[in-house]
C-alpha positions as CSV (number, residue, x, y, z in Angstrom):
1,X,1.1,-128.7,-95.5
2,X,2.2,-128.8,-91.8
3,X,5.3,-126.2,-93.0
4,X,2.4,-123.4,-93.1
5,X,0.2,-123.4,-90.3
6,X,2.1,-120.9,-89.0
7,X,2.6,-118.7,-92.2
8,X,-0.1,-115.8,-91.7
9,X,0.3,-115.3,-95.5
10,X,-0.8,-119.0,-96.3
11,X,-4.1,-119.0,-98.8
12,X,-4.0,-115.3,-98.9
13,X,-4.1,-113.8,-102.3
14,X,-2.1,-110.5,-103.1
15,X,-4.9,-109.3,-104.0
16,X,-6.9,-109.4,-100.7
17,X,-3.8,-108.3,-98.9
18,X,-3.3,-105.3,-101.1
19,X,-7.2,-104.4,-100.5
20,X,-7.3,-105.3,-97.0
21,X,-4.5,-103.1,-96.3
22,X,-6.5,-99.9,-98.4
23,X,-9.3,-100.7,-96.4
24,X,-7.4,-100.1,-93.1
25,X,-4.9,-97.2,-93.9
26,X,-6.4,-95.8,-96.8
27,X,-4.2,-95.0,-100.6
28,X,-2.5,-92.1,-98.7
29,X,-1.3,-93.8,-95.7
30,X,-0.4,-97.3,-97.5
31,X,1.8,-94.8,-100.2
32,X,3.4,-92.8,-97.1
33,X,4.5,-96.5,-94.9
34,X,5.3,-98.0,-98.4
35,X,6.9,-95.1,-100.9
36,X,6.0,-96.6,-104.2
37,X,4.3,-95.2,-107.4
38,X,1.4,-96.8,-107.7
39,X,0.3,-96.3,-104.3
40,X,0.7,-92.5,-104.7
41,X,0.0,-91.3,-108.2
42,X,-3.2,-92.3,-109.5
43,X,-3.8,-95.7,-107.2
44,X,-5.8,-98.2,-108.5
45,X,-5.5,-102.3,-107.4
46,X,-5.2,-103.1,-110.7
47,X,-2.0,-101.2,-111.6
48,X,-0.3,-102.2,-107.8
49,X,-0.9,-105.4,-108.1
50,X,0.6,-105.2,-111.6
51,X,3.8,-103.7,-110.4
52,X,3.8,-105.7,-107.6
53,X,3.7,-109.2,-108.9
54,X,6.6,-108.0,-111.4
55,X,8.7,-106.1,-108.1
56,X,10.1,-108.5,-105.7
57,X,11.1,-106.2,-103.3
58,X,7.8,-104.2,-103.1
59,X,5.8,-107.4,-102.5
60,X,7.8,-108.4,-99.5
61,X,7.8,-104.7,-98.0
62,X,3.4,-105.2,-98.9
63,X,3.6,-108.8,-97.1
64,X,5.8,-106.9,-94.1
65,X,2.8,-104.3,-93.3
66,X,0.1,-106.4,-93.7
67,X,1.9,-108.7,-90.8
68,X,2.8,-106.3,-88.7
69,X,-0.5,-104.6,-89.1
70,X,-3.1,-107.5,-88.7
71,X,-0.8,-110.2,-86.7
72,X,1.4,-108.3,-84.5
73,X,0.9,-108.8,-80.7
């Protein structure tokens, strides 16, 4: 437990990331800063969180922007 106080991601769903990050920049923003699919044709959280949970890399560049964007200094 003490390995992730300082984890900004710790009891954070993907799913509140994902829509706390469309709140903020809006589909069209979130599919310029991240260039995937399902942020850009026909966006839905449903269908991004689907391709993220399956898309390693994707998550991590969603993780990325969500900690630069509500935990940078």
């Amino acid at each position: 437990m003490a390995e992730q106080k300082n984890n900004p991601l710790h009891g954070k769903t993907l799913e509140r990331i994902l829509v706390q990050l469309v709140d903020y920049y809006g589909w069209d923003e979130l599919g310029y800063k991240i260039r995937i699919n399902s942020f850009t044709k026909n966006p839905s959280i449903n269908s991004s969180l689907k391709f993220l949970r399956k898309t390693p890399w994707a998550r991590q560049q969603v993780e990325d922007l969500y900690i630069r964007t509500f935990y940078s200094e």
